[in-house]
LOSE-580765 format. One line per 10 residues: number of its first residue (from 1); their letters; for each residue x, y, z of C-alpha. Coordinates in Angstrom, 3 decimals. Example, Ala and Ser with C-alpha at 12.3 -4.5 7.8 and 13.67 -1.06 7.14 Angstrom:
<pts>
1 = AS = 12.300 -4.500 7.800; 13.670 -1.060 7.140 .
</pts>
This chain:
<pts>
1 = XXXXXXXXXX = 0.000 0.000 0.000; 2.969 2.415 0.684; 4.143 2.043 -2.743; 0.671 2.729 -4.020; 1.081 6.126 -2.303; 4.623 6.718 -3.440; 4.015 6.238 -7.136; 0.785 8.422 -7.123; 3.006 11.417 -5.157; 5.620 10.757 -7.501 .
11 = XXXXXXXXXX = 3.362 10.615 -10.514; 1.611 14.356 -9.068; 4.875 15.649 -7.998; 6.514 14.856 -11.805; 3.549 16.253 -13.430; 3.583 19.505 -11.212; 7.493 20.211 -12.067; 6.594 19.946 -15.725; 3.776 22.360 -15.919; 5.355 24.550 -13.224 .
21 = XXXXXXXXXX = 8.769 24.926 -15.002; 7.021 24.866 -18.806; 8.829 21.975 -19.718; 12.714 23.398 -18.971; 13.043 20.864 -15.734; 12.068 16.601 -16.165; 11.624 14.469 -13.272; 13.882 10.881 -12.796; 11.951 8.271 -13.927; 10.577 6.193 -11.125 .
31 = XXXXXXXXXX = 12.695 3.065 -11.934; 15.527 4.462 -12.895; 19.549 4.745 -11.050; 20.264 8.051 -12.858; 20.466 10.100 -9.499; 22.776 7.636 -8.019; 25.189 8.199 -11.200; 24.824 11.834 -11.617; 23.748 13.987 -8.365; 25.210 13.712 -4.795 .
41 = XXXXXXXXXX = 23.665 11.449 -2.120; 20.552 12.706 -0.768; 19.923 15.296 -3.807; 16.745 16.301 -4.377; 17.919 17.830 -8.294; 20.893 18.019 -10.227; 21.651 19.412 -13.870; 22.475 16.972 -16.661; 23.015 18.201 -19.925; 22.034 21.508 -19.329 .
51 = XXXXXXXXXX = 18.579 20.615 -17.995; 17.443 20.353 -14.272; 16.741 17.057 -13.388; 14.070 16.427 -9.685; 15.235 12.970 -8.328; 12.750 10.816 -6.920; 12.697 11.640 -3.588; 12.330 15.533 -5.040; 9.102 14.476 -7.021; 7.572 12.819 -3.824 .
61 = XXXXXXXXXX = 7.912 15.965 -1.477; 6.591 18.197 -4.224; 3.406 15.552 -4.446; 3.847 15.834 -0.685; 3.368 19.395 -0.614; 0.821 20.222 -3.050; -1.521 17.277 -1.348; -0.674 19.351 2.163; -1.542 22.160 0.377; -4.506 20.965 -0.812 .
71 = XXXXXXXXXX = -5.744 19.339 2.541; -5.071 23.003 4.029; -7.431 24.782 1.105; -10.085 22.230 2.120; -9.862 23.170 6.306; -9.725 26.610 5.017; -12.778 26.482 2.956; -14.775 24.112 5.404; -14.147 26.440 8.203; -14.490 30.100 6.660 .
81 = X = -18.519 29.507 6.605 .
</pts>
């Protein structure tokens, strides 16, 4: 079930850094090692021919924070009438 959770925040957080950046940044693909060849240990983006790259782990706390944000515009709403 975690890994249910982690591919949809990674899913929302790679879709997110495309539309946010206009196409200039790309997310790591969720299978793939190319963070452990190309960006330091614990990176959450590096540049790789020219073009920012979000690791992983940089996808899931961007899915993390637009859900948060999300859940916060809900109690905000819900609350306000």
């Amino acid at each position: 079930m975690d890994a249910v959770f982690e591919i949809v925040l990674g899913l929302t957080g790679k879709g997110l850094v495309r539309q946010l950046s206009f196409g200039r940044w790309r997310g790591e693909t969720q299978t793939g090692n190319e963070a452990q060849l190309h960006a330091a240990a614990g990176a959450l983006s590096f540049v790789r021919e020219g073009r920012r790259v979000v690791t992983v782990a940089g996808l899931t706390l961007v899915g993390i924070a637009f859900y948060g944000l999300l859940v916060g515009l809900g109690f905000y709403l819900a609350t306000r009438g």
